[in-house]
C-alpha positions as CSV (number, residue, x, y, z in Angstrom):
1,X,97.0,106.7,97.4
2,X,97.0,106.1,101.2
3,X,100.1,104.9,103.2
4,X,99.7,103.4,106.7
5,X,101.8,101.2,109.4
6,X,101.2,99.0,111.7
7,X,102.5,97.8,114.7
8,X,102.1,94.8,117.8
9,X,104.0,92.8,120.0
10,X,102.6,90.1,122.3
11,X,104.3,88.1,124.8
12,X,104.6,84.2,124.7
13,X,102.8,82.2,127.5
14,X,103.3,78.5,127.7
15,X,100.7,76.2,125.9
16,X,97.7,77.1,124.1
17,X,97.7,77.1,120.2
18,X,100.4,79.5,117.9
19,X,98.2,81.5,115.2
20,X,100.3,84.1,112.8
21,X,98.5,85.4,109.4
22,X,95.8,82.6,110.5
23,X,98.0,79.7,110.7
24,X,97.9,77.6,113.3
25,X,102.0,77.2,114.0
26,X,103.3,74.0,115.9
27,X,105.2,75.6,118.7
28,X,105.2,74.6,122.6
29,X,104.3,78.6,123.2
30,X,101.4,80.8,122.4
31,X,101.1,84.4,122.2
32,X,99.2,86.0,125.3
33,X,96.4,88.2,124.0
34,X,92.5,89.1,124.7
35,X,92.1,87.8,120.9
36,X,93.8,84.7,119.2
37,X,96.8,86.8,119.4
38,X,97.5,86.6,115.9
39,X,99.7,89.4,115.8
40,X,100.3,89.6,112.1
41,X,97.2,89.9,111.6
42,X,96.5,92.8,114.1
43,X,99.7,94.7,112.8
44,X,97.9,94.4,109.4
45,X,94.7,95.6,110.4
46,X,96.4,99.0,112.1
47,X,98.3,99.6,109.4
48,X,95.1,99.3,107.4
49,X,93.1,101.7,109.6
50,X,96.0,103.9,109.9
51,X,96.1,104.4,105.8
52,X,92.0,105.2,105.9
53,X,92.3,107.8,108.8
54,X,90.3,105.8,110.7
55,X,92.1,105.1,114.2
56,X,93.3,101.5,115.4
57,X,92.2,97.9,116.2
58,X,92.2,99.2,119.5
59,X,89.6,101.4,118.7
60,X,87.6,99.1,116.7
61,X,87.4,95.9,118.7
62,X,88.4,97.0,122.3
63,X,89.9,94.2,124.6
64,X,87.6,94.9,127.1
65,X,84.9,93.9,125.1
66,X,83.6,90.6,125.8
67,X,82.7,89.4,122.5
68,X,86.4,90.0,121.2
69,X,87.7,87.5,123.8
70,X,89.3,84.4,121.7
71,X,88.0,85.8,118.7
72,X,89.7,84.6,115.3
73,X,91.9,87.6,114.2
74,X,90.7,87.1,110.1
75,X,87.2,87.9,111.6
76,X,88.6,91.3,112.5
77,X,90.4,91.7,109.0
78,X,87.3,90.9,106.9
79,X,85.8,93.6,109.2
80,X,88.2,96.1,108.6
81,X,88.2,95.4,104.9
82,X,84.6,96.2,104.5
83,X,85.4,99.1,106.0
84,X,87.4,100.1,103.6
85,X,85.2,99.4,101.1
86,X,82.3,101.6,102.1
87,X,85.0,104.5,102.2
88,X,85.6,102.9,98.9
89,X,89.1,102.2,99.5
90,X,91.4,98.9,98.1
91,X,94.4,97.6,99.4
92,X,97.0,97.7,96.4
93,X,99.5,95.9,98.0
94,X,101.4,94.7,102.1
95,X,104.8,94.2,103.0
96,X,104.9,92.7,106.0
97,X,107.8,91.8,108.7
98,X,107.4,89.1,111.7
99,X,110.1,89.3,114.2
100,X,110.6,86.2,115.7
101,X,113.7,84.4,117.3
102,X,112.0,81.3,116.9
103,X,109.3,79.3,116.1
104,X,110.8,79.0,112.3
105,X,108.2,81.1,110.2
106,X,109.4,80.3,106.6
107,X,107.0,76.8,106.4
108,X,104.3,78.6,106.4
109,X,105.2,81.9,104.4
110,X,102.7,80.3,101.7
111,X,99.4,79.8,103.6
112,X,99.8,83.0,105.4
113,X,99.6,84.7,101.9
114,X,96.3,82.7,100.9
115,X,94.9,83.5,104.0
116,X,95.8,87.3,103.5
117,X,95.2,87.1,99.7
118,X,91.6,85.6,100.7
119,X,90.8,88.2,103.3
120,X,92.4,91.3,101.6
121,X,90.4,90.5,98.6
122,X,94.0,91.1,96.2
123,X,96.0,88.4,95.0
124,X,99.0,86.9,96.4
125,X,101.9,88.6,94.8
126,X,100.6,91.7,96.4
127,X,101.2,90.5,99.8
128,X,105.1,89.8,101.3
129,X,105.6,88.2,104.2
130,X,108.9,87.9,105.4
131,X,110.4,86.4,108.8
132,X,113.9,87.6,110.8
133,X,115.2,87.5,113.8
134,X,117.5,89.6,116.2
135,X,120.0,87.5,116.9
136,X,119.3,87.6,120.1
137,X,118.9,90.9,121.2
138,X,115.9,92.2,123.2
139,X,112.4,90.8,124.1
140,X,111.9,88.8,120.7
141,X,115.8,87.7,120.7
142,X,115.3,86.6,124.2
143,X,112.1,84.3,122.9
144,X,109.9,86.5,125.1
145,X,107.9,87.4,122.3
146,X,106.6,88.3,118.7
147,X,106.6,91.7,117.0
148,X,105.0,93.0,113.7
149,X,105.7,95.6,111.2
150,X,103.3,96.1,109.0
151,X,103.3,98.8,105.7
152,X,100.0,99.1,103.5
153,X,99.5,101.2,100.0
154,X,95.7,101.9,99.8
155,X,93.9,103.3,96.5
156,X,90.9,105.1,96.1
157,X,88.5,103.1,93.9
């Protein structure tokens, strides 16, 4: 068994489209990034990377790379997860928290965790997704931004 976590923040910028855990979220903000800025997502795929010793996103699909610019985010996780699997590693389960002052996450808790369970190649009940805020208290309180935490449980198969 392999434990790894993962971390990102982005900051909003006004317009443009909202994607967490590959859902496109109605919201008047997006979340500044080389990438879609899917921030879930890119917590996830640290943490993942993290548990197999093998560095971070970062690492992996630099943002100075041209062909990362506006690139889907569950491009990146399918990557990473065939990764794993030539090291012969499985992801036995996620717990993941979004920290958000707003949008309101909770509508779409359910398609985040087919888009995960689709990607991760696990079913659904292995994946939590959960949404809080800080009551108003630094850069995500203040609607500045979104941050991710993101814990993973690999197993050697």
């Amino acid at each position: 068994m392999r434990v790894g976590h993962g971390y990102d923040a982005h900051k909003f910028k006004e317009g443009g489209r909202l994607v967490l855990g590959g859902v496109h979220v109605s919201y008047h903000k997006s979340l500044k990034a080389h990438s879609d800025g899917d921030v879930l997502i890119h917590a996830l795929c640290d943490a993942l990377l993290g548990a197999a010793g093998m560095g971070d996103i970062g690492r992996h699909f630099p943002d100075s790379a041209d062909k990362y610019k506006d690139i889907d985010s569950r491009e990146l996780l399918r990557h990473v997860v065939k990764m794993l699997d030539e090291e012969k590693l499985q992801v036995s389960n996620t717990d993941i928290t979004v920290i958000a002052q707003e949008p309101k996450l909770s509508p779409h808790i359910s398609e985040m965790l087919s888009n995960l369970s689709d990607d991760l190649e696990i079913s659904s009940d292995r994946i939590n997704i959960k949404a809080t805020t800080t009551e108003g208290m630094g850069f995500a309180g203040r609607e500045e931004g979104i941050a991710v935490h993101a814990v993973v449980l690999l197993k050697e198969v």
